[in-house]
Structures are given as structure tokens and as C-alpha cells.
N, C-alpha and C positions, 0 to 999 in steps of 0.2 A: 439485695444487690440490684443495680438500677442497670437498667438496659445502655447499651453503649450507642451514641448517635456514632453514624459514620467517620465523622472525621476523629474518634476518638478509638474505632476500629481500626481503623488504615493508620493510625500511630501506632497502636498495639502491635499492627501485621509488619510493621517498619521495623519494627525493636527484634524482633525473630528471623525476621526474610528482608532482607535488604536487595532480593535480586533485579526489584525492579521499582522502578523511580515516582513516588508519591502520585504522581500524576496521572501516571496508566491506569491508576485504581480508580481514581478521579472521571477517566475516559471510559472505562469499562460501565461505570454506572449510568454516564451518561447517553452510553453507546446502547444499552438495555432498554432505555427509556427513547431512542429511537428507535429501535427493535420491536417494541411492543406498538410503536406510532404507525410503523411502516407495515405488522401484521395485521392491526385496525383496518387498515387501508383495503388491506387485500383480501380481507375475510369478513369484514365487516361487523367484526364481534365487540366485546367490552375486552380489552387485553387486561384489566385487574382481576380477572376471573380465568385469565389464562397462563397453562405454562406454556415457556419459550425453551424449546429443547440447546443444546447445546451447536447445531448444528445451524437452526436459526438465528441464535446469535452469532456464531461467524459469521455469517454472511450480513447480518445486520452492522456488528461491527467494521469490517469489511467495506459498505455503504458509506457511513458514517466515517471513517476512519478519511476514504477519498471525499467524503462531502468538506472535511473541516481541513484537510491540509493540502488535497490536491497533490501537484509531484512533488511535496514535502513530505508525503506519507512516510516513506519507508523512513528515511531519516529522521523525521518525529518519532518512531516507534524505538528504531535503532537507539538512540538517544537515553529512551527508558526503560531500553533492557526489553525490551517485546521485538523478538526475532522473527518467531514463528506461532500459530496458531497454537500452539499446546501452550505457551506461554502465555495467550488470553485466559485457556483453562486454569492456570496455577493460579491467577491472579483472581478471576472466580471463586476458584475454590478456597482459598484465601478466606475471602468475604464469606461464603458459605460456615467457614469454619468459625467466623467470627458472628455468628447469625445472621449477619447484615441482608445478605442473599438464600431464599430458602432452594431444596431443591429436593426432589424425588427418589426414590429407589432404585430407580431405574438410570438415575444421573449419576457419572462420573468425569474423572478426566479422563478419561480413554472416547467422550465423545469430538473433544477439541486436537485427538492427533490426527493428522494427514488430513486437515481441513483443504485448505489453499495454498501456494505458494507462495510467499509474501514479492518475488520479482514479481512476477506475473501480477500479481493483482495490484500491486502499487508502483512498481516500475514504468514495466512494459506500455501501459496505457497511455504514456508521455513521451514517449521514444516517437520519432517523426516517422512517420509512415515510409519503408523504402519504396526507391525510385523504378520505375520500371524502365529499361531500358539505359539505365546511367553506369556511364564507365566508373569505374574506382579513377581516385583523384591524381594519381602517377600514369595512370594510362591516358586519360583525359589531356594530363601537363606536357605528356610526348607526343599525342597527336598534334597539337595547339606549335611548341617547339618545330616540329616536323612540317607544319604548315609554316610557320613562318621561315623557315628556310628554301620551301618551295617558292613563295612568294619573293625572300631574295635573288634566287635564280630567274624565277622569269621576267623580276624588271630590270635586271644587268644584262641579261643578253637581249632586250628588248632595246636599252638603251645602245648595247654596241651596233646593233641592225641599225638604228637610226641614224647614228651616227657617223656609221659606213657610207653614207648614202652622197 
């Protein structure tokens, strides 16, 4: 029996679990391989000699996920069925089940529940900073109204003074 390359794993994983869109598997590989880039960095180790726990990849993916889409994140994910963080895990373990991805004794899906919140981490960070000190935009529109009615009043009786005169 010949070992399966990836893309003939994630058709296999396609034909049994359809819950999520050829391409998330795609991104999860590719999110690992930034994953192991970005603990290089900060550890200074060989990442081919390291495991990457489950909790690491979150947040690697996470990185990755806003480095390639930006405030498209969440709607790129939405898109392929990846709601929330336990759903990186399925897709994981997926690949694990198909050997593509190895993983520990100590690994399961229960490390990718209640990772992050997917507003928060791909929304919220695009939302514009609120204002301090700024009316809501009805209260703003009646002071504005309410000024220009001031403003009709004191140049009509300014006019009729003048022209009393």
C-alpha cells in the first residue's frame, strides 16, 4: 500500500466529512508551517524536531489566518465552514487520522475547545476605534437643527431692529 500525498488525503477526508471546504485543510497545513516559522523565531530551535501543541497552533493560526486575509478573516473562514477554534481541531485531526499530520498521546481535540473567540480575534480588530466624547448621530443632527433655528432667530430680529431704525 503506498502512502497517500496530501492532496489525495484531503480528497479521501472530502468523500466522508464534507463539513468543511477543501481549502481550510489547505490553510491549516499551511498555517502549521507558519506556526513552526513563528516558534523558530522565538525559541530559536529547529521546529522539525519539535512538537507544536494544539494550543500553539491556535494561536499560530490565528496569526496567520489575520496575516493572509486581514478584515476578510472571519468571512474567509465562514465561507469554509471554520466557525470556531474546535473546528481547526476537526480539521487537524482529520489529517492526523489520515497520517498526513502526526501527533502525541497527550493530543486530542479537546486542546482546540474554548481556544479564542473568533469576533474578537478577527472582527473586532477592524472595527474603528470609538470616539471619546462624540454624540450618537440623532443627538448630534438635533443639536445642529436646534442651532440653526437659533441662528434664524437672531438674524430676524436683528434685521427687524435695523430696520426700525
Amino acid at each position: 500500500m503506498h502512502k497517500q500525498n496530501f492532496t489525495e488525503a484531503v480528497e479521501d477526508i472530502l468523500k466522508k466529512d464534507s463539513r468543511y471546504d477543501r481549502d481550510s485543510y489547505y490553510f491549516v497545513r499551511e498555517g502549521l508551517d507558519f506556526t513552526l516559522k513563528m516558534l523558530k523565531k522565538q525559541t530559536h530551535t529547529d521546529p522539525l524536531h519539535r512538537h507544536v501543541s494544539g494550543q500553539e497552533l491556535l494561536e499560530g493560526l490565528r496569526r496567520y489566518t489575520l496575516d493572509q486575509f486581514g478584515p476578510m478573516a472571519k468571512s474567509v473562514l465562514d465561507y469554509w465552514g471554520v466557525h470556531q477554534c474546535a473546528d481547526f481541531g476537526e480539521i487537524v485531526f482529520n489529517l492526523v487520522e489520515k497520517n498526513v499530520l502526526g501527533k502525541t498521546e497527550q493530543d486530542s481535540r479537546e486542546d482546540f475547545k474554548g481556544g479564542f473567540d473568533f469576533e474578537d480575534a478577527f472582527v473586532k480588530p477592524y472595527l474603528p476605534a470609538p470616539r471619546a466624547h462624540r454624540r450618537p448621530a440623532h443627538v448630534r443632527a438635533a443639536a445642529h437643527a436646534e442651532h440653526g433655528r437659533e441662528q434664524a432667530r437672531s438674524s430676524g430680529s436683528h434685521k427687524l431692529n435695523s430696520g426700525s431704525n
